[in-house]
C-alpha positions in Angstrom: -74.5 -112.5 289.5 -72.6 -111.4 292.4 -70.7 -109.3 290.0 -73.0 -107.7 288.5 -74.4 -106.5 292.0 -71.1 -104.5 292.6 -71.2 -102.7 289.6 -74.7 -101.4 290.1 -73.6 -100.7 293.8 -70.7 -98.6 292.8 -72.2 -96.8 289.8 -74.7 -94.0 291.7 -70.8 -93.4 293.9 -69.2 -92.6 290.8 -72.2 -90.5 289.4 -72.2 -88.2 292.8 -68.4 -88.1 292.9 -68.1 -86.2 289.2 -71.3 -83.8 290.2 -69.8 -80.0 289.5 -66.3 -81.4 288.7 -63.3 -82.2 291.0 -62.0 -78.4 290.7 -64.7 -76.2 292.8 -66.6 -73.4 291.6 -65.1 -71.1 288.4 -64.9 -67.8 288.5 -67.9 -66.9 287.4 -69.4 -69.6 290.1 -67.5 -67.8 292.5 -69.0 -64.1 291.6 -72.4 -65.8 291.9 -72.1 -66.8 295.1 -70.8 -63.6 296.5 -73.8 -61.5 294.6 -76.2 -64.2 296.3 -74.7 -63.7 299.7 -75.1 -59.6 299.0 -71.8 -57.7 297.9 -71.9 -55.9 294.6 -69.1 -57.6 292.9 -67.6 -55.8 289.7 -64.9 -59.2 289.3 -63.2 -62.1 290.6 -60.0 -63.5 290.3 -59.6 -67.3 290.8 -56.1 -68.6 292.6 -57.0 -72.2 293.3 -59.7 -74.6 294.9 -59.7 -77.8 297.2 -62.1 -79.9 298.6 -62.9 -78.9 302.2 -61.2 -81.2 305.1 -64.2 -82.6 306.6 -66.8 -80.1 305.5 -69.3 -80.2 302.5 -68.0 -78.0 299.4 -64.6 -76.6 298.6 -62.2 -74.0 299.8 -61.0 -71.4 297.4 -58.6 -68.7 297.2 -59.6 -65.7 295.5 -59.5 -62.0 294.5 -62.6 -59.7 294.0 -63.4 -56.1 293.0 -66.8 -55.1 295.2 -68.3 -51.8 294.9 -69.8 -49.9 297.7 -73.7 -49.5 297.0 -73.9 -46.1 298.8 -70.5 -44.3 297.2 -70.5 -46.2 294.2 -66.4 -46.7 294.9 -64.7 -50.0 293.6 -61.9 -51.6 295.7 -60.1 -54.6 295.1 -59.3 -56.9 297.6 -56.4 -59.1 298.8 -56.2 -62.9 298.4 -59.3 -64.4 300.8 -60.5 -67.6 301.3 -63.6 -68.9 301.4 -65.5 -71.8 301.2 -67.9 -72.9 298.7 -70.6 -75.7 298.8 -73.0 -76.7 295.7 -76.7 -76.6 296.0 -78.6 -77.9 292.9 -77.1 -75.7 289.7 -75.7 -73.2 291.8 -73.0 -72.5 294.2 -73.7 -71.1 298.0 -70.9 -68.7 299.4 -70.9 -70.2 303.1 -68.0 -68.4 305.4 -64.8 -66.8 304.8 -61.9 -69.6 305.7 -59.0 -68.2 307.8 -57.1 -71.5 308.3 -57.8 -73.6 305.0 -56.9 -76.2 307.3 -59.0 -76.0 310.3 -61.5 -78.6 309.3 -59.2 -81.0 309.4 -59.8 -83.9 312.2 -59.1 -82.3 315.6 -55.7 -84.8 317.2 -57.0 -86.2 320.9 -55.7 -85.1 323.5 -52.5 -86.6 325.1 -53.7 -87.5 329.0 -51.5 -86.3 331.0 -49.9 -88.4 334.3 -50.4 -87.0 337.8 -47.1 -85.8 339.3 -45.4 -88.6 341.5 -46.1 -88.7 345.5 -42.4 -88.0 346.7 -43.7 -86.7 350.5 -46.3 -88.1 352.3 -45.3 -85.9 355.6 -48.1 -83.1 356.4 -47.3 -79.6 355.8 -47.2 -77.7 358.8 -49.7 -75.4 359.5 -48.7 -71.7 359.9 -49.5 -70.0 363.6 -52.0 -67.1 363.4 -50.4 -63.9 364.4 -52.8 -61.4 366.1 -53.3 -58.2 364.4 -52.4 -55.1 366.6 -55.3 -53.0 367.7 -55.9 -50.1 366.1 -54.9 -46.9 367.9 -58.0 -45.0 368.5 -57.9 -41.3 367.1 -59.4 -38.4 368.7 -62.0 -36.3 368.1 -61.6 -33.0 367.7 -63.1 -30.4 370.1 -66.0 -28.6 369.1 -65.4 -25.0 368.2 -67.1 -22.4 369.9 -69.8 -20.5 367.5 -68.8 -16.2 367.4 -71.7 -14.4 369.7 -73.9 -12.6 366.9 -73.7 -9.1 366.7 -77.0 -7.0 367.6 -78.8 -5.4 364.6 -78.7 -1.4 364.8 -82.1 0.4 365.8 -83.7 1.4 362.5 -84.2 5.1 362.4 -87.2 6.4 361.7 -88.4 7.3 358.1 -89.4 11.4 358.1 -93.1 12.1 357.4 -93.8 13.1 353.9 -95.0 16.1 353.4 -98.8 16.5 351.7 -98.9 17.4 348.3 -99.9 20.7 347.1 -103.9 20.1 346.1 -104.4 21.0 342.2 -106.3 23.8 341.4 -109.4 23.0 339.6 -109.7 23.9 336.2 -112.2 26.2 335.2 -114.8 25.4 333.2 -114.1 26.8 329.3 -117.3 28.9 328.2 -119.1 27.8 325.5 -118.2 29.2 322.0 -120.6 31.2 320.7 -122.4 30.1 317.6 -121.6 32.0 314.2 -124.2 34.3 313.2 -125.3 33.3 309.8 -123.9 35.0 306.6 -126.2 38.0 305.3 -128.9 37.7 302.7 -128.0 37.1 298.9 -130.0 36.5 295.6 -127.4 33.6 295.6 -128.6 32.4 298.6 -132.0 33.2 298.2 -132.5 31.2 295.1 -134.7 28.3 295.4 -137.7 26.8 296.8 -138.9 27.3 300.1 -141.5 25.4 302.3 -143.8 27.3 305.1 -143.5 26.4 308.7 -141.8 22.8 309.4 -140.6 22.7 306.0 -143.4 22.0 304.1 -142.9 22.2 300.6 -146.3 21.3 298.7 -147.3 23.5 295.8 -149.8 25.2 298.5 -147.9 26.2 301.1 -144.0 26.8 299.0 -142.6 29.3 296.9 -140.0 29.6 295.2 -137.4 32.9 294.3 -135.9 31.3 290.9 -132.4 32.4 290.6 -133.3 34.4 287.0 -135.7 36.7 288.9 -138.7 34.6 288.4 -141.4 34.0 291.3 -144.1 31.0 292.0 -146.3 31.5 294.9 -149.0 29.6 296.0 -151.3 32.3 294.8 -149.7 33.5 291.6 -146.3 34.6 289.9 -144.4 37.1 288.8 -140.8 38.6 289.3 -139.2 39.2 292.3 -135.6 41.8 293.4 -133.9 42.2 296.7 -132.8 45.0 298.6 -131.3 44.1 301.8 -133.6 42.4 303.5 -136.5 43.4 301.4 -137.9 41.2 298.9 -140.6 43.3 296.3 -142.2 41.0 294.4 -144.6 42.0 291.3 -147.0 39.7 289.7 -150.6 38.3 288.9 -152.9 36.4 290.7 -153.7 33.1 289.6 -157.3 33.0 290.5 -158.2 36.1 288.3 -155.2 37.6 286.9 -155.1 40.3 288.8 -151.7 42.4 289.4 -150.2 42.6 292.6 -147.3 44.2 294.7 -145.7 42.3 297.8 -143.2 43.7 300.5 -141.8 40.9 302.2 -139.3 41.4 305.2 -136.6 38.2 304.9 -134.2 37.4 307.8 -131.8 34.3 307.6 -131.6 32.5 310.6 -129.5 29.3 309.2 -127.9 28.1 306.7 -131.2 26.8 305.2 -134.0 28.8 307.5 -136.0 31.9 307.0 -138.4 34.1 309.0 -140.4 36.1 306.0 -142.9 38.5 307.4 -143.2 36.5 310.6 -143.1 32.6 309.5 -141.0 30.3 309.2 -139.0 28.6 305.8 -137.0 25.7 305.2 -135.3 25.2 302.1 -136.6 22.4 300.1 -134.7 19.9 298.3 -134.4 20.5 294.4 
């Protein structure tokens, strides 16, 4: 009975002793566990592995190729150490290892003996010497400031001498309106409207530009000689013929006096 306890004791040992083998991480382990711990690793070049001193895991020595994320350049590197502990299915990059032995147990420390008492005589205490005074230095005389030197008298400015007043201009004399163009069956042509330009049927006539005449009492034809229009026609009322001398003189560019009154050209 007591027998069969120790096997069952020592069998869960044995079990946790072969977990992930007695040689570390592979290479492959180990370019898992530097991608975990975030270097781009192209490859890895496994030397050899041990367990760790007195640490969990084991320390390895290694090569690897790692590529710089930013330049996309590949170096590879020298022999480094490491150390490498399983968690689970996987392997955990922990630190790099610069003495694979420095987890081993640290030695205590030899105590040391205090240095035999060979004199118990007091050591003689050394006599204060005075310091010498300082040797006072002195100050230096004030210089005298230079007596300023009196400003000039400022001469006096000479008195400008008043401007010459400007002459006024004279006032240019208004420019004397053209005196319109003479009388023309060119200009004549068209209708005209009685005093302010009124140009009903009743109070307008009209010189056509073919010779032909419309009054507001009949029609007929009418020619120009100088200023004097003779017009020849019938009455509308009865039919009657009639003979006109009419006396024209321009006084615009669209304005007539004809025998006394007053014409405005009216539009077409």
């Amino acid at each position: 009975m007591k027998r069969w306890l120790v096997f069952a004791m020592m069998a869960p040992l044995a079990a946790c002793g072969s977990m992930g083998g007695n040689d570390g991480p592979s290479e492959k382990d180990i370019a898992d566990a530097l991608g975990r711990s975030g270097a781009k690793v192209q490859s890895t070049e496994r030397i050899a592995c041990k367990t760790a001193p007195d640490r969990p895991g084991y320390v390895c020595d290694y090569r690897a190729t790692t590529c710089s994320p930013f330049t996309g350049k590949c170096d590879k590197s020298a022999t480094r150490t490491g150390r490498f502990v399983r968690y689970g299915d996987n392997w955990m990059f922990r630190d790099d290892v610069i003495d694979p032995n420095r987890y081993a147990p640290t030695p205590a420390p030899v105590p040391t003996q205090s240095p035999a008492v060979t004199d118990l005589a007091p050591t003689p205490t050394p006599t204060p010497v005075a310091s010498p005074s300082p040797t006072p230095t002195p100050s230096p005389k004030p210089s005298s400031s230079p007596t300023p030197k009196a400003n000039p008298t400022p001469k006096p400015s000479p008195t400008p001498k008043p401007e010459p007043t400007p002459k006024a201009t004279p006032t240019p004399k208004p420019t004397p309106k053209p005196i319109p163009g003479g009388i023309n069956r060119t200009w004549l042509s068209g209708r005209w409207g009685a005093e302010n330009g009124d140009c009903t049927a009743r109070r307008a006539v009209n010189f056509g530009p073919g010779g032909g005449f419309y009054g507001k009492r009949g029609m007929g034809h009418w020619s120009l000689d100088g200023k004097t229009i003779k017009v020849t026609g019938n009455y509308s009322a009865d039919d009657k013929p009639f003979d006109q001398i009419l006396k024209v003189d321009r006084i615009g560019d669209d304005a007539m006096m004809m025998e006394g009154k007053r014409y405005h050209r009216c539009p077409n």
